[in-house]
N, CA, C and O atoms as a Maestro MAE file, in Angstrom:
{
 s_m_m2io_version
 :::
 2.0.0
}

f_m_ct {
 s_m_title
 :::
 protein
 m_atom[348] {
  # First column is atom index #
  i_m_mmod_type
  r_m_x_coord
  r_m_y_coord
  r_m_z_coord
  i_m_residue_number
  s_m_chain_name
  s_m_pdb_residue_name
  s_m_pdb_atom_name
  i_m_atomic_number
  :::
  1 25 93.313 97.731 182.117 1 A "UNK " " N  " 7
  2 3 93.833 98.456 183.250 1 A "UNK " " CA " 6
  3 2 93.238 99.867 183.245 1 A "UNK " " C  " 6
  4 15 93.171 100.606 182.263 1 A "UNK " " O  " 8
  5 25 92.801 100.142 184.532 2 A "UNK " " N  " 7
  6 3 91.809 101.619 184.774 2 A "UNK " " CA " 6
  7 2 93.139 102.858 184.858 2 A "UNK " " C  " 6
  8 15 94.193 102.876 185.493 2 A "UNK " " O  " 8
  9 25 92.425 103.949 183.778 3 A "UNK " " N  " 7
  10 3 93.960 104.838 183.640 3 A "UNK " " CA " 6
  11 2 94.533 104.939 185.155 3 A "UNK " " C  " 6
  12 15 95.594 104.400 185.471 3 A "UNK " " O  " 8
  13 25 93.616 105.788 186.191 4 A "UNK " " N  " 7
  14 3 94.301 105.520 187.665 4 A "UNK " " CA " 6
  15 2 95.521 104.755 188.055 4 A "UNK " " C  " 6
  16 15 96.439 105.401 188.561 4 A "UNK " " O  " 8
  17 25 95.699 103.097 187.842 5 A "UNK " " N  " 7
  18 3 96.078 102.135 187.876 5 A "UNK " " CA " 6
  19 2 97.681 102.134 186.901 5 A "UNK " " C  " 6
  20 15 98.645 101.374 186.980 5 A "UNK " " O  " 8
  21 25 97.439 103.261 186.061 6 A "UNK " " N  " 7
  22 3 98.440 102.995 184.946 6 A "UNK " " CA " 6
  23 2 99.747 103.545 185.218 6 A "UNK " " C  " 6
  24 15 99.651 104.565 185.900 6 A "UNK " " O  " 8
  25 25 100.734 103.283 184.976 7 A "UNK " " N  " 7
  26 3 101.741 103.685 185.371 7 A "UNK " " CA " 6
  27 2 102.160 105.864 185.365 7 A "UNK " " C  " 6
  28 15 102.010 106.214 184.194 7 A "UNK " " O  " 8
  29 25 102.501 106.919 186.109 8 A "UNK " " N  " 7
  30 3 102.862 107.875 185.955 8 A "UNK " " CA " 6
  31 2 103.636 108.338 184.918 8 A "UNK " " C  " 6
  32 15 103.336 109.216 184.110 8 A "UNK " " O  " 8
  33 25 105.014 107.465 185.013 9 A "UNK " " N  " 7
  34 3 106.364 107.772 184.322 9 A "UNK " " CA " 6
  35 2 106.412 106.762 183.293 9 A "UNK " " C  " 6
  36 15 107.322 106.154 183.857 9 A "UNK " " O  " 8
  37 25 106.216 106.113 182.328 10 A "UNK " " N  " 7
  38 3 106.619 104.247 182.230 10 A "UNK " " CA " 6
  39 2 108.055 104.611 181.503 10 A "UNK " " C  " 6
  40 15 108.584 105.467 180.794 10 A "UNK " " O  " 8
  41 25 108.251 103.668 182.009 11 A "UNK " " N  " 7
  42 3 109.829 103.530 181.299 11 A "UNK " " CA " 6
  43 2 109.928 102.652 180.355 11 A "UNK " " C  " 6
  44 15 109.403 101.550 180.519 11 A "UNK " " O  " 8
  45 25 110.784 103.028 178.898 12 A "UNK " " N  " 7
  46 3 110.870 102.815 177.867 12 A "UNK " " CA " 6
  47 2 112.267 101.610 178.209 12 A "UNK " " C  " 6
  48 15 113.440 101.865 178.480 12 A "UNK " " O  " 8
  49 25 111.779 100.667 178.106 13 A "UNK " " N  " 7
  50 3 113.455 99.348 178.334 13 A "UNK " " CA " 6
  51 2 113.663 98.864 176.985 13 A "UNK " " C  " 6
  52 15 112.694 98.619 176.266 13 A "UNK " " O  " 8
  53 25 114.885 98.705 176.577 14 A "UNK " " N  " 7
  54 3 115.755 98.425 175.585 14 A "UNK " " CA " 6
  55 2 115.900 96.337 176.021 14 A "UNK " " C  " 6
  56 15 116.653 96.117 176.969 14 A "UNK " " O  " 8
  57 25 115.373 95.314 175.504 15 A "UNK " " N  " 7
  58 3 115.463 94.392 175.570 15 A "UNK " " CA " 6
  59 2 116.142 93.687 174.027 15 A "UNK " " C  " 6
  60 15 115.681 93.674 172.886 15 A "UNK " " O  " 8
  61 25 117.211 93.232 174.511 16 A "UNK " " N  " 7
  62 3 118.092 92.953 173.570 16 A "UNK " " CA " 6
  63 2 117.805 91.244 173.094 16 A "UNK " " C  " 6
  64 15 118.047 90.624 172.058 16 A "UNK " " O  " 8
  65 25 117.200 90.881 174.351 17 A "UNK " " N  " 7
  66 3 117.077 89.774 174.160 17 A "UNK " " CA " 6
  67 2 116.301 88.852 172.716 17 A "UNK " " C  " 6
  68 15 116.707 87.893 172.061 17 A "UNK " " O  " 8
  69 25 114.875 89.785 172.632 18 A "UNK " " N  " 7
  70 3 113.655 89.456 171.781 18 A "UNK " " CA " 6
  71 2 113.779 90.490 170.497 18 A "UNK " " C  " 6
  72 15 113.159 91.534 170.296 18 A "UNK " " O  " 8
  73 25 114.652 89.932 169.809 19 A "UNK " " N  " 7
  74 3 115.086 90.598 168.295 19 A "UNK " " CA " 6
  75 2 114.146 90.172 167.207 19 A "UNK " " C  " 6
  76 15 113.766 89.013 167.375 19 A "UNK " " O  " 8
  77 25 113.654 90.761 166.139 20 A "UNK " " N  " 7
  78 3 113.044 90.291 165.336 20 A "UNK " " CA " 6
  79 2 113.920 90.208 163.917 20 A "UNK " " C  " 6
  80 15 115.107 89.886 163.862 20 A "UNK " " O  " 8
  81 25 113.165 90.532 162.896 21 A "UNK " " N  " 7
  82 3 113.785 90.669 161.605 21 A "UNK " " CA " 6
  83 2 114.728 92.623 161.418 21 A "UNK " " C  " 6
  84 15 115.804 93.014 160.965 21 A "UNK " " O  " 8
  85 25 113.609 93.235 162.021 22 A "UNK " " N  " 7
  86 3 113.595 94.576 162.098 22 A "UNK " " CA " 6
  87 2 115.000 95.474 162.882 22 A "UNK " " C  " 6
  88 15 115.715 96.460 162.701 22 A "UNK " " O  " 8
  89 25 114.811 94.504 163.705 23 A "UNK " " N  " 7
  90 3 115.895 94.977 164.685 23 A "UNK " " CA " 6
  91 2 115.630 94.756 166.694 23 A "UNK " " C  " 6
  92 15 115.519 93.839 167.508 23 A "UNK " " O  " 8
  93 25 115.635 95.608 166.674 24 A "UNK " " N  " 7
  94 3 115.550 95.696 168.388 24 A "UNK " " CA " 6
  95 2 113.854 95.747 169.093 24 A "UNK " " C  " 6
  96 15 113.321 96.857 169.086 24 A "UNK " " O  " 8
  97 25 113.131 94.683 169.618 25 A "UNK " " N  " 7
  98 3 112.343 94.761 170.393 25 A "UNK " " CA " 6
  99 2 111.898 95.694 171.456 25 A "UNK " " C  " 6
  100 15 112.647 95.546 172.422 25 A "UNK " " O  " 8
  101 25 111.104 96.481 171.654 26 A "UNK " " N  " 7
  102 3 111.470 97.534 172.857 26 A "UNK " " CA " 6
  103 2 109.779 97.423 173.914 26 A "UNK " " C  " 6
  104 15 108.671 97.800 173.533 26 A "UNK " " O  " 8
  105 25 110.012 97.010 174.792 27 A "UNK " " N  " 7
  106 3 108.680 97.059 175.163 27 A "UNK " " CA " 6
  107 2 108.635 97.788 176.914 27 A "UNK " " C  " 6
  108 15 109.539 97.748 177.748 27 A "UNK " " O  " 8
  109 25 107.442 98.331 177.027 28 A "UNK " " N  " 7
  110 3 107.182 99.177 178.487 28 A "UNK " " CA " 6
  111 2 107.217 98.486 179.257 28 A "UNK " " C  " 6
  112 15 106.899 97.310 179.076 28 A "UNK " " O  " 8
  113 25 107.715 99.072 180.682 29 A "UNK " " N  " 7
  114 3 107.869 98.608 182.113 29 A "UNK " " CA " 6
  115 2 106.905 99.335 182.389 29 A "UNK " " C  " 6
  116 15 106.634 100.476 182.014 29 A "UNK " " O  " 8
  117 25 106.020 98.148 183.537 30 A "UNK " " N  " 7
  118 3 105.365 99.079 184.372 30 A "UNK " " CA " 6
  119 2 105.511 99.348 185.762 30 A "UNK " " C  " 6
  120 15 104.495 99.155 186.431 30 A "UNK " " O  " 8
  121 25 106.693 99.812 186.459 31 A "UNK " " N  " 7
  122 3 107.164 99.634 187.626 31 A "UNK " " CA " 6
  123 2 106.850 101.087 188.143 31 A "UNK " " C  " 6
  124 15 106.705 101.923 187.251 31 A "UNK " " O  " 8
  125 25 106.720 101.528 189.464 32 A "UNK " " N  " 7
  126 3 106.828 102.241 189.593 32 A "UNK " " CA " 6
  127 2 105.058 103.049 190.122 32 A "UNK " " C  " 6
  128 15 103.949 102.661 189.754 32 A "UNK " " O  " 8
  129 25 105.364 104.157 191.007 33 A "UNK " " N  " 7
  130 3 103.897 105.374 191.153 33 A "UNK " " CA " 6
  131 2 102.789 105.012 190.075 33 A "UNK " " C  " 6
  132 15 103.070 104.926 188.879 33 A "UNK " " O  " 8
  133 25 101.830 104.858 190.450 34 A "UNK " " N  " 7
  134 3 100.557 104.697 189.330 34 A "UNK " " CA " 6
  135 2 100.215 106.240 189.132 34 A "UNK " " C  " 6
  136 15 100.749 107.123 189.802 34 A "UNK " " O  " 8
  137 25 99.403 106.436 188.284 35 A "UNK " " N  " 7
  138 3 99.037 108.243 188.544 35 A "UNK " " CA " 6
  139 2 98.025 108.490 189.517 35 A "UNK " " C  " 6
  140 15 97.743 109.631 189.884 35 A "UNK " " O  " 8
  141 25 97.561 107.629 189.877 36 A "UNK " " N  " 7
  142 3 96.493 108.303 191.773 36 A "UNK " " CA " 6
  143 2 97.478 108.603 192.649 36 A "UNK " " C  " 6
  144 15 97.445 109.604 193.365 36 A "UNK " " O  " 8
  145 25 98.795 107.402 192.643 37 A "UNK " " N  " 7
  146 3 99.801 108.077 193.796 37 A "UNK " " CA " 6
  147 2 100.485 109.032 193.292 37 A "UNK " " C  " 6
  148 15 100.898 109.859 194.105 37 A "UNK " " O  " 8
  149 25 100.733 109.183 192.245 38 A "UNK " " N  " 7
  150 3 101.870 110.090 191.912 38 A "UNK " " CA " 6
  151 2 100.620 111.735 192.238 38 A "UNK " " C  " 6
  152 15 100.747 112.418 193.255 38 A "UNK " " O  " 8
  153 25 99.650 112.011 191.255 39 A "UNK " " N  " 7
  154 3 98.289 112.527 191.910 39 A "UNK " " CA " 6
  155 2 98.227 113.148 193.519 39 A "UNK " " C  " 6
  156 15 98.269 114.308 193.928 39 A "UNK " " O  " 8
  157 25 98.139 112.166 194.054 40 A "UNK " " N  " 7
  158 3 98.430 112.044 195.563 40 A "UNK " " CA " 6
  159 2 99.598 112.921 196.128 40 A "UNK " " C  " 6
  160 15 99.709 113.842 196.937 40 A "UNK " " O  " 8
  161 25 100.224 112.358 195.500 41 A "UNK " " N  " 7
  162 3 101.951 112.743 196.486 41 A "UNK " " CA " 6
  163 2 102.081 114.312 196.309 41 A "UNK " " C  " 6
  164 15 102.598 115.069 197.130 41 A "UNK " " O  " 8
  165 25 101.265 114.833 194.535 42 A "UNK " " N  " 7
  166 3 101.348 116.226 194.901 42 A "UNK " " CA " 6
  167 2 100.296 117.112 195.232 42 A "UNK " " C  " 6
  168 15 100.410 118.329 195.377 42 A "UNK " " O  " 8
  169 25 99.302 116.462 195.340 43 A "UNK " " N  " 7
  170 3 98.478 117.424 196.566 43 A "UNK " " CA " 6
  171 2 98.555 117.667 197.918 43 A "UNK " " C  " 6
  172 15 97.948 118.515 198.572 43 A "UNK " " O  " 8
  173 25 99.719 116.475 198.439 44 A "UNK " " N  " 7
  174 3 100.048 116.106 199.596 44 A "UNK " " CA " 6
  175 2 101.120 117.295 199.568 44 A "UNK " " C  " 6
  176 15 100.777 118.311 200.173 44 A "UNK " " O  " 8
  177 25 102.126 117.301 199.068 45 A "UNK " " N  " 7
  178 3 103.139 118.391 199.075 45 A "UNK " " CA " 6
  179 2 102.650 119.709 198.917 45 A "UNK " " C  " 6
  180 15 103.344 120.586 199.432 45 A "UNK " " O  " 8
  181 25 101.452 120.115 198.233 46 A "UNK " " N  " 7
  182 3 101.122 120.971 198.146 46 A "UNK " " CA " 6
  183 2 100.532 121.897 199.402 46 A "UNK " " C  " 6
  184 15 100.770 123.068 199.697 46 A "UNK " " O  " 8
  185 25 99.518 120.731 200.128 47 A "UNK " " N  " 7
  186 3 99.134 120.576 201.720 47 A "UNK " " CA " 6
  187 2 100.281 121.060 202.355 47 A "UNK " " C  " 6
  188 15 100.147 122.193 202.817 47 A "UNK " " O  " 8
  189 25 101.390 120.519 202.514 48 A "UNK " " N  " 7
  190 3 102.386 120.531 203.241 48 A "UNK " " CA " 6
  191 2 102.633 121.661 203.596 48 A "UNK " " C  " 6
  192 15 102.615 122.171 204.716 48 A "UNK " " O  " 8
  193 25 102.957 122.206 202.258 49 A "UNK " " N  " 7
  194 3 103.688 123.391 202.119 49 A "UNK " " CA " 6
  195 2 102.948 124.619 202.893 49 A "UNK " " C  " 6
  196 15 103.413 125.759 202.881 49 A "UNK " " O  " 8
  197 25 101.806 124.279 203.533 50 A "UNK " " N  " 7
  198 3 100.891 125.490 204.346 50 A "UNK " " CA " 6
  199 2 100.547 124.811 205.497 50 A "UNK " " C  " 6
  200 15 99.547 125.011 206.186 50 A "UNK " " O  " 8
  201 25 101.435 123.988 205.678 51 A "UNK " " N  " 7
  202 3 101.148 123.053 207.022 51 A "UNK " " CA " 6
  203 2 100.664 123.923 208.090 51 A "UNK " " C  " 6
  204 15 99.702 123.469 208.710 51 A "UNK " " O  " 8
  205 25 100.987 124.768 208.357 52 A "UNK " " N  " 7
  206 3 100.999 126.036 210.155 52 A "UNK " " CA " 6
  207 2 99.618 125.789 209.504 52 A "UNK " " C  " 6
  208 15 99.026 124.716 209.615 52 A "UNK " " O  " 8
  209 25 99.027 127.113 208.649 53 A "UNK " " N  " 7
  210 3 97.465 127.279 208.302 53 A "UNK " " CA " 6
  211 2 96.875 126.218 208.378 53 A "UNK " " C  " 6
  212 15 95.894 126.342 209.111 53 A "UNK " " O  " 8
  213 25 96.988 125.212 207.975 54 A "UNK " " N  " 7
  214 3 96.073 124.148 207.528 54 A "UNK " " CA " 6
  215 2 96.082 123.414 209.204 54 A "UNK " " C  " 6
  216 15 94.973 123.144 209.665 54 A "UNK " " O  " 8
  217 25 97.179 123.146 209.968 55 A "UNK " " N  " 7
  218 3 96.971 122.729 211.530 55 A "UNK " " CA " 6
  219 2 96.368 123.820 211.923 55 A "UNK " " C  " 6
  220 15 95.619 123.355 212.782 55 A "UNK " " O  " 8
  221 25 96.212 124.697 211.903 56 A "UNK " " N  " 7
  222 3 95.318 125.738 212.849 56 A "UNK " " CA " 6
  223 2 94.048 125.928 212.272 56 A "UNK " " C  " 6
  224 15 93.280 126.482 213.057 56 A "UNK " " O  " 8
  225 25 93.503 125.631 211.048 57 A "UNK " " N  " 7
  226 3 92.238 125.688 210.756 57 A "UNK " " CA " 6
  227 2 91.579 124.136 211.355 57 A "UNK " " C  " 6
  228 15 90.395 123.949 211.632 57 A "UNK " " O  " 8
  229 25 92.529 123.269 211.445 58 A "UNK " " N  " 7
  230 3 91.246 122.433 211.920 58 A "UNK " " CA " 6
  231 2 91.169 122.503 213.238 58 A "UNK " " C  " 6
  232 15 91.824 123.173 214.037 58 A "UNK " " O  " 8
  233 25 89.755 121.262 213.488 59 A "UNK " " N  " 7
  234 3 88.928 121.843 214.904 59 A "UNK " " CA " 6
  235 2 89.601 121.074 215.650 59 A "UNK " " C  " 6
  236 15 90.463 120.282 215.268 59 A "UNK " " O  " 8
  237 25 89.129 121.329 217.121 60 A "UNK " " N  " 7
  238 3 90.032 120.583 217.800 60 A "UNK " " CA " 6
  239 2 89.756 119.294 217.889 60 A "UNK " " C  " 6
  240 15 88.603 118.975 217.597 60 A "UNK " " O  " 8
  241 25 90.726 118.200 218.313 61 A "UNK " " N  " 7
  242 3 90.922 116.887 218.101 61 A "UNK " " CA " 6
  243 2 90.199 115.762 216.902 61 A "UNK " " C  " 6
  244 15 89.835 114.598 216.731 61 A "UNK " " O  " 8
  245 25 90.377 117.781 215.939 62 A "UNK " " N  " 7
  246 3 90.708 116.555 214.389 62 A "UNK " " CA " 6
  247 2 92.018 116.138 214.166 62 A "UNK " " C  " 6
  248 15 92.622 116.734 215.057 62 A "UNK " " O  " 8
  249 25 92.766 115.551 213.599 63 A "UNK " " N  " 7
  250 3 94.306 115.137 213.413 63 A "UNK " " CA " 6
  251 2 94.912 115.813 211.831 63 A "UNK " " C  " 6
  252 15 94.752 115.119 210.827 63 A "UNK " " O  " 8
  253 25 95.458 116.905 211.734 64 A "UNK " " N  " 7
  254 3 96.152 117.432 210.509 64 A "UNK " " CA " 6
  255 2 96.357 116.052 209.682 64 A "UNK " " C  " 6
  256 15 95.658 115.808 208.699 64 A "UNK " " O  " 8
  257 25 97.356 115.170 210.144 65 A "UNK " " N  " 7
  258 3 98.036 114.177 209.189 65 A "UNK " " CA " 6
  259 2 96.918 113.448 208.721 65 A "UNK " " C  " 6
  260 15 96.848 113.593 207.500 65 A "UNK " " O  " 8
  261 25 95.786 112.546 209.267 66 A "UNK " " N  " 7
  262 3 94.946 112.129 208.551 66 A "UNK " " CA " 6
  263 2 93.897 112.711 207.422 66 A "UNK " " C  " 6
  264 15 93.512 112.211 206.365 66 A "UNK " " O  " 8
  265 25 93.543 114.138 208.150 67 A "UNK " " N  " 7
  266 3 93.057 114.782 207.367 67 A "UNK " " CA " 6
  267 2 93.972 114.784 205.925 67 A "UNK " " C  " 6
  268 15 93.396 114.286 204.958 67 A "UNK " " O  " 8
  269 25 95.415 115.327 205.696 68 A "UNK " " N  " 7
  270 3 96.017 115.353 204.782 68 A "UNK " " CA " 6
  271 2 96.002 114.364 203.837 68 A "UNK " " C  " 6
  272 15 95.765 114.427 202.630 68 A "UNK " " O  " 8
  273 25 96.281 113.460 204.527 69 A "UNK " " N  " 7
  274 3 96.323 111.746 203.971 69 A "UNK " " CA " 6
  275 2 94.915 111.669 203.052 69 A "UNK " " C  " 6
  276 15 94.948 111.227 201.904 69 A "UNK " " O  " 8
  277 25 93.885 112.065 203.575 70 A "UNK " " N  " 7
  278 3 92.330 111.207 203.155 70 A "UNK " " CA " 6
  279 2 92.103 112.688 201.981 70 A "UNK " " C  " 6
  280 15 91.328 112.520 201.039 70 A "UNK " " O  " 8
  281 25 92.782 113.992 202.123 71 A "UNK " " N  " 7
  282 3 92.363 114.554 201.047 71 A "UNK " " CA " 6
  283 2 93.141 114.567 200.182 71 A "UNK " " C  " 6
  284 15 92.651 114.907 199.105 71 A "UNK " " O  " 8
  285 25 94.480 114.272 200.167 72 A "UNK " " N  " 7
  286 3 95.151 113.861 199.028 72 A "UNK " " CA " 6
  287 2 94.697 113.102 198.138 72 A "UNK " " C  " 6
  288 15 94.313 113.364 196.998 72 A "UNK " " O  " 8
  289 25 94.784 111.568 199.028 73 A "UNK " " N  " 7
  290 3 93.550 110.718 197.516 73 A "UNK " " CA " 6
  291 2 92.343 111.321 197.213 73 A "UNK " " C  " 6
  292 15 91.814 110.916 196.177 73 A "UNK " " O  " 8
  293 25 91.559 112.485 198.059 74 A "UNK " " N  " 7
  294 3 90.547 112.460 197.278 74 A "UNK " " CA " 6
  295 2 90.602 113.243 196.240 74 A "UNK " " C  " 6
  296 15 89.712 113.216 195.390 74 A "UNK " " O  " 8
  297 25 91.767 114.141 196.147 75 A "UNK " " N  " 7
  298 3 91.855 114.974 195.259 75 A "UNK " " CA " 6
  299 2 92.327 114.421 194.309 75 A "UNK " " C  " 6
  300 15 91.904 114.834 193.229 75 A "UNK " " O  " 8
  301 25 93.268 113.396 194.270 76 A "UNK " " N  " 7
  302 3 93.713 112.613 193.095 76 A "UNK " " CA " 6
  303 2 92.364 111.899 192.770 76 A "UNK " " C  " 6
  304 15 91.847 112.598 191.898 76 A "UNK " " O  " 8
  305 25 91.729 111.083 192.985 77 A "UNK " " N  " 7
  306 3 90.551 110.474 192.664 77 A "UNK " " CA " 6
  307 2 89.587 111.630 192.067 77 A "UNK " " C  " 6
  308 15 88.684 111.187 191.358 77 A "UNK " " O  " 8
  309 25 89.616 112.758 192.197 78 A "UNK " " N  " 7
  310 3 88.523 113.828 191.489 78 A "UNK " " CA " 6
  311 2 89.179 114.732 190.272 78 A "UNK " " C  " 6
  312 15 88.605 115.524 189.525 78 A "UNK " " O  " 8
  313 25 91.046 114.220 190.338 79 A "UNK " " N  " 7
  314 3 91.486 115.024 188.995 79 A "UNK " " CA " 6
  315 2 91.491 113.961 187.851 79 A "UNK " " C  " 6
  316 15 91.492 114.259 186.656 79 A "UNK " " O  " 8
  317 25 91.495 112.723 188.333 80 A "UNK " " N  " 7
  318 3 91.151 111.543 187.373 80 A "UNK " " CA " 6
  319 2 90.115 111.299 187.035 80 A "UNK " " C  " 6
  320 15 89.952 111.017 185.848 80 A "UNK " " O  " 8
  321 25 88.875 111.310 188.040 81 A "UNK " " N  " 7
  322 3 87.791 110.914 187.301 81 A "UNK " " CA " 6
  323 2 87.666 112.473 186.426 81 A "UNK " " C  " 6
  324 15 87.153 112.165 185.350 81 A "UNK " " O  " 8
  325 25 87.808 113.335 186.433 82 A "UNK " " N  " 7
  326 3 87.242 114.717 185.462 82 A "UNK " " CA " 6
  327 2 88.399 114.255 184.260 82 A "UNK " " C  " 6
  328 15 87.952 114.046 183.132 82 A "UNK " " O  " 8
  329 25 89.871 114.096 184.495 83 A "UNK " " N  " 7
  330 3 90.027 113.391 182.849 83 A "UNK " " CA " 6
  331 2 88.970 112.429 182.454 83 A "UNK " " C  " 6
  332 15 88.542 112.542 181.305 83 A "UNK " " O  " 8
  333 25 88.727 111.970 182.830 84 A "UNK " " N  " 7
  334 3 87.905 110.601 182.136 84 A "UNK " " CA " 6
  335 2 86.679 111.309 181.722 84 A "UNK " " C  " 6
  336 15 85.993 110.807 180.832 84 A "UNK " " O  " 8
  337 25 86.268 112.621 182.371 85 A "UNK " " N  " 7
  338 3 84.732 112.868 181.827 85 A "UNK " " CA " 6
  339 2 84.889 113.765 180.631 85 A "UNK " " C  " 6
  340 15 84.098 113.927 179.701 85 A "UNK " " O  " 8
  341 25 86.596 114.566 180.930 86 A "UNK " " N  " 7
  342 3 86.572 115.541 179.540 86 A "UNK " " CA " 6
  343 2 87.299 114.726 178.378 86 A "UNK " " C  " 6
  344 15 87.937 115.543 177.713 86 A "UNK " " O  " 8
  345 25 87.438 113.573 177.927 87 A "UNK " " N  " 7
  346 3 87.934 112.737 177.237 87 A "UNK " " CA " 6
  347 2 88.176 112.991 175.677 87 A "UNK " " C  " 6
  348 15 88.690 112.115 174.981 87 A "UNK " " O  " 8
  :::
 }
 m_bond[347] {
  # First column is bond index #
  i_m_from
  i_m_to
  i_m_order
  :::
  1 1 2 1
  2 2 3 1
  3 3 4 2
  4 3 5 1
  5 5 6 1
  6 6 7 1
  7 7 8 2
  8 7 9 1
  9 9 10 1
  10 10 11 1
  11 11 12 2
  12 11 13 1
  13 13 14 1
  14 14 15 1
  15 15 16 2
  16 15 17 1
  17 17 18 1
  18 18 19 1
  19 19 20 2
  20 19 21 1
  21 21 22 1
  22 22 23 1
  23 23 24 2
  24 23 25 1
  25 25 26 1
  26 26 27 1
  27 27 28 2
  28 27 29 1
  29 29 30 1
  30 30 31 1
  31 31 32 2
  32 31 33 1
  33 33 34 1
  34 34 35 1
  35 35 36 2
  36 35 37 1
  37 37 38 1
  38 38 39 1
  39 39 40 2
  40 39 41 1
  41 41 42 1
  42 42 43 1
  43 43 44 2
  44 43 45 1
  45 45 46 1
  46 46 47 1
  47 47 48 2
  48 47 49 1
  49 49 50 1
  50 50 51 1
  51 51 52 2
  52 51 53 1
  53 53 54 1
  54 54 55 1
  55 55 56 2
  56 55 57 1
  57 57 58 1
  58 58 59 1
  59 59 60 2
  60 59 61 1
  61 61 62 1
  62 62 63 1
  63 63 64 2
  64 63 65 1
  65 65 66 1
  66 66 67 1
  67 67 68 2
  68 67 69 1
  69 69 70 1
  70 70 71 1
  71 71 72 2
  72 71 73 1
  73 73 74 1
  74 74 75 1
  75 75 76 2
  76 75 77 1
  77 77 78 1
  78 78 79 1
  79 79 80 2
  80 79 81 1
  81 81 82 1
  82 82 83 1
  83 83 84 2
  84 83 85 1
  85 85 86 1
  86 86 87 1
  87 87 88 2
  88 87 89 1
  89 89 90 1
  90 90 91 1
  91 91 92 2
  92 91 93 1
  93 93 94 1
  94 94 95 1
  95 95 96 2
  96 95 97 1
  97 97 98 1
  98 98 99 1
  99 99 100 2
  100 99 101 1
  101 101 102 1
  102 102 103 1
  103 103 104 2
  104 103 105 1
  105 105 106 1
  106 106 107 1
  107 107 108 2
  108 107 109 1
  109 109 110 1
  110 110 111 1
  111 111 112 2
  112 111 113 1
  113 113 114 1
  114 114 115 1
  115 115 116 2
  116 115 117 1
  117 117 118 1
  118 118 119 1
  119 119 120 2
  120 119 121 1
  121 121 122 1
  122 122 123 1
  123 123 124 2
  124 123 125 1
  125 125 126 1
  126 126 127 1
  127 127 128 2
  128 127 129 1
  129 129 130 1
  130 130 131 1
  131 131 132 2
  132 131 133 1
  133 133 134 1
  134 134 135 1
  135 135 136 2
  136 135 137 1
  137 137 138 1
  138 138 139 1
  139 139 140 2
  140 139 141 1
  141 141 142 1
  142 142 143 1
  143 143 144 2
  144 143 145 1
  145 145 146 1
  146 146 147 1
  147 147 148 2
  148 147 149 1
  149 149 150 1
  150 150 151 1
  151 151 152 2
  152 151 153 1
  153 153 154 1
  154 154 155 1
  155 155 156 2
  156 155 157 1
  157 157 158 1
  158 158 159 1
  159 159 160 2
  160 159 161 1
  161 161 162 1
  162 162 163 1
  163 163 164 2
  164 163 165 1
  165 165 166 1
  166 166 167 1
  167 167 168 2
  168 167 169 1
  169 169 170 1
  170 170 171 1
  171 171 172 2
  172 171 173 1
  173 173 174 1
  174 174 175 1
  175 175 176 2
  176 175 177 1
  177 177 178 1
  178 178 179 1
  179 179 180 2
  180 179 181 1
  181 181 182 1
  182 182 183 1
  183 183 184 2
  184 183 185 1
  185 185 186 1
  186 186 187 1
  187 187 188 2
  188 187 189 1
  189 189 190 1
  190 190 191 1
  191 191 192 2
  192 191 193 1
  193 193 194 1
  194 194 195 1
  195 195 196 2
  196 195 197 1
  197 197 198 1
  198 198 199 1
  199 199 200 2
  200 199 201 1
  201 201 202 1
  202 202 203 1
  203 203 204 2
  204 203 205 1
  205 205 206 1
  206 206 207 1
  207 207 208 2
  208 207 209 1
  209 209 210 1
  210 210 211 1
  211 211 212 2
  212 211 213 1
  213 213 214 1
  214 214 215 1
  215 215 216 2
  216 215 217 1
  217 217 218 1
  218 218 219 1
  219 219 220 2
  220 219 221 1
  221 221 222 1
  222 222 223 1
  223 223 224 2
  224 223 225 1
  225 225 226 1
  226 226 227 1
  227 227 228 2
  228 227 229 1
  229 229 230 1
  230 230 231 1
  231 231 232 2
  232 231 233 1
  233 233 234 1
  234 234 235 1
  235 235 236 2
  236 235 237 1
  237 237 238 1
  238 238 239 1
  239 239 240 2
  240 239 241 1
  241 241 242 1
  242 242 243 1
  243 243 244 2
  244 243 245 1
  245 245 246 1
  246 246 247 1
  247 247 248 2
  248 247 249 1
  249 249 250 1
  250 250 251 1
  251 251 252 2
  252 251 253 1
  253 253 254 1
  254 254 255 1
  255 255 256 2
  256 255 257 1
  257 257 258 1
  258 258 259 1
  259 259 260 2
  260 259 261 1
  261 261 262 1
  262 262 263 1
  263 263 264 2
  264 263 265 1
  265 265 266 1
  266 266 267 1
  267 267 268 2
  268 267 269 1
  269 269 270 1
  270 270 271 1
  271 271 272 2
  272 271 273 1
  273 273 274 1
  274 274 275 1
  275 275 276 2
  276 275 277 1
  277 277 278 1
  278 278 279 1
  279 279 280 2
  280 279 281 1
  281 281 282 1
  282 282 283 1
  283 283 284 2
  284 283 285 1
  285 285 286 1
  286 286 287 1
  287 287 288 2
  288 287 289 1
  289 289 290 1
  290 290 291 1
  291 291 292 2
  292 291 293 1
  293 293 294 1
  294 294 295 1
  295 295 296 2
  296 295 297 1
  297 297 298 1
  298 298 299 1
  299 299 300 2
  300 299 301 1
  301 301 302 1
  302 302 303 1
  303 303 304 2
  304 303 305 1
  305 305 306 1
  306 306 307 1
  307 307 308 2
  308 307 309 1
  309 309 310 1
  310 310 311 1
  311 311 312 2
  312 311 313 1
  313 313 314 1
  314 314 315 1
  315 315 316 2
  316 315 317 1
  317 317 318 1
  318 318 319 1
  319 319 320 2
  320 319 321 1
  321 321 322 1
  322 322 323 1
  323 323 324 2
  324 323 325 1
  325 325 326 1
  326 326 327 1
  327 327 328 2
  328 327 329 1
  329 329 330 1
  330 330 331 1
  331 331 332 2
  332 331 333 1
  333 333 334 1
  334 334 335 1
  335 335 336 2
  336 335 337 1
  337 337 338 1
  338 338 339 1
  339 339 340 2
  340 339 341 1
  341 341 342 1
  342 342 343 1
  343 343 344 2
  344 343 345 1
  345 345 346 1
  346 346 347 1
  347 347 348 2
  :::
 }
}
């Protein structure tokens, strides 16, 4: 699984079911925001937050919301690939 792909938060679940000798089995969930969306969601908020500026800098009958949309992932897609290059 490509880190991108990997879960943001993972949650640690307590499965009672699959006991060994040791004791308690514990294994990761992967439910939930991958880190491109999670990535995403806060460059998007970040955007947001200067919404007036950012609608008045673009040209006319570009669309703010798409614009927002298409640079969010790209900014998540360029803070992931630079983890991967400073490794």
């Amino acid at each position: 699984m490509k880190n991108a792909d990997m879960p943001a938060m993972p949650e640690i679940v307590r499965s009672d079911e699959n006991r060994d000798e040791e004791g308690t089995f514990y294994h990761q969930s992967h439910g939930g925001l991958t880190k491109r969306e999670h990535f995403a969601a806060m460059a998007m908020q970040g955007m947001l937050a200067s919404y007036k500026e950012l609608y008045e800098a673009c040209q006319d009958g570009e669309r703010p919301v798409k614009y927002i949309c298409e640079a969010s992932v790209n900014f998540a897609s360029a803070l992931l690939a630079e983890l991967e290059r400073t490794k």
